[in-house]
C-alpha positions as CSV (number, residue, x, y, z in Angstrom):
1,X,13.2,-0.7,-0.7
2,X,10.2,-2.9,-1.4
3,X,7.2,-2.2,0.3
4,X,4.4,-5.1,0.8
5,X,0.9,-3.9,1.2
6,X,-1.5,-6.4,3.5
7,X,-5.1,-6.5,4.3
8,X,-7.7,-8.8,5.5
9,X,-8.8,-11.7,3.6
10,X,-10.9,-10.5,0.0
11,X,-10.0,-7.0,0.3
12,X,-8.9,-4.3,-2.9
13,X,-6.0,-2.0,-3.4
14,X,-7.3,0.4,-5.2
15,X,-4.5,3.0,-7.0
16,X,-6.6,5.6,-4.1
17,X,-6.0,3.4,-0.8
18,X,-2.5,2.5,-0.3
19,X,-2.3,5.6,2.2
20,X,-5.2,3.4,4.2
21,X,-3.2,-0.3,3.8
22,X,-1.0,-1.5,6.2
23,X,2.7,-2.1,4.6
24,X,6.1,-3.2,5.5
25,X,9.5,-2.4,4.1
26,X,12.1,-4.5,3.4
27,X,15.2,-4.3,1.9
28,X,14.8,-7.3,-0.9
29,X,12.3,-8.3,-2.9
30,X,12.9,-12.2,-1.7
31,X,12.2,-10.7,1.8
32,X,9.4,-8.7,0.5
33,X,7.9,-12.3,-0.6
34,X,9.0,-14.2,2.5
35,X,6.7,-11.7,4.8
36,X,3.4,-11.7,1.9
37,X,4.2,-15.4,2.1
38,X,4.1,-15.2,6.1
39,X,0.6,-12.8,5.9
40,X,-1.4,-15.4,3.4
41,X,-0.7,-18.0,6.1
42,X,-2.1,-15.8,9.4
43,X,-5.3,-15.6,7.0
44,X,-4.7,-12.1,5.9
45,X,-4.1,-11.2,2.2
46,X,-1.1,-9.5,0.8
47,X,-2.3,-6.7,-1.6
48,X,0.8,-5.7,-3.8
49,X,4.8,-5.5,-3.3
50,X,5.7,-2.0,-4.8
51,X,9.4,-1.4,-5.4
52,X,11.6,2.0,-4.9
53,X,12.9,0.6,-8.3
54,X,9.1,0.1,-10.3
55,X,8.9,-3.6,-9.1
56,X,5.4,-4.0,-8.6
57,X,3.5,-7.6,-8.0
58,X,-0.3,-7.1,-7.5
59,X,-2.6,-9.8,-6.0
60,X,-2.2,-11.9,-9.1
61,X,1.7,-11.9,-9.4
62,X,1.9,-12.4,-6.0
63,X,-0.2,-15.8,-5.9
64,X,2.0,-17.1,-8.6
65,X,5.3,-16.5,-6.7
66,X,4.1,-17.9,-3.3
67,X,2.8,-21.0,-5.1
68,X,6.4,-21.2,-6.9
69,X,7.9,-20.6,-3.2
70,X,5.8,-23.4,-1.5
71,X,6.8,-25.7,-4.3
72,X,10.4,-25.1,-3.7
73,X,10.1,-25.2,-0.2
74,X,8.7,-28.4,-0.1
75,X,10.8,-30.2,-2.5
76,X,13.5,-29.2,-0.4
77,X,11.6,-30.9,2.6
């Protein structure tokens, strides 16, 4: 189960706030990264994708992947 955490644009996860974040659960980590994908273009920020099996992508890693995504998406266009 991976669990992305979401927030509005600029805000922190600190290791104290996850209990106060919004998250959604999803089986895969590609669907996990579909929906942060999906949050980034409403204008909202996803915070970090936290895996039952230690996967964990902060703000960073997850910038990197969606820009890898978009390119793949649009060379498939």
């Amino acid at each position: 189960m991976f669990r992305v955490y979401s927030g509005p644009q600029g805000s922190r996860l600190g290791p104290l706030d996850k209990r106060r974040h919004l998250f959604k659960s999803f089986a895969t980590l590609d669907e996990a990264i579909g929906w942060a994908h999906r949050v980034s273009r409403d204008g909202r920020s996803a915070l970090l994708i936290e895996g039952d099996d230690g996967t964990q992508l902060d703000k960073r890693d997850l910038a990197k992947a969606l820009r890898h995504r978009s390119g793949e998406h649009a060379a498939r266009i």
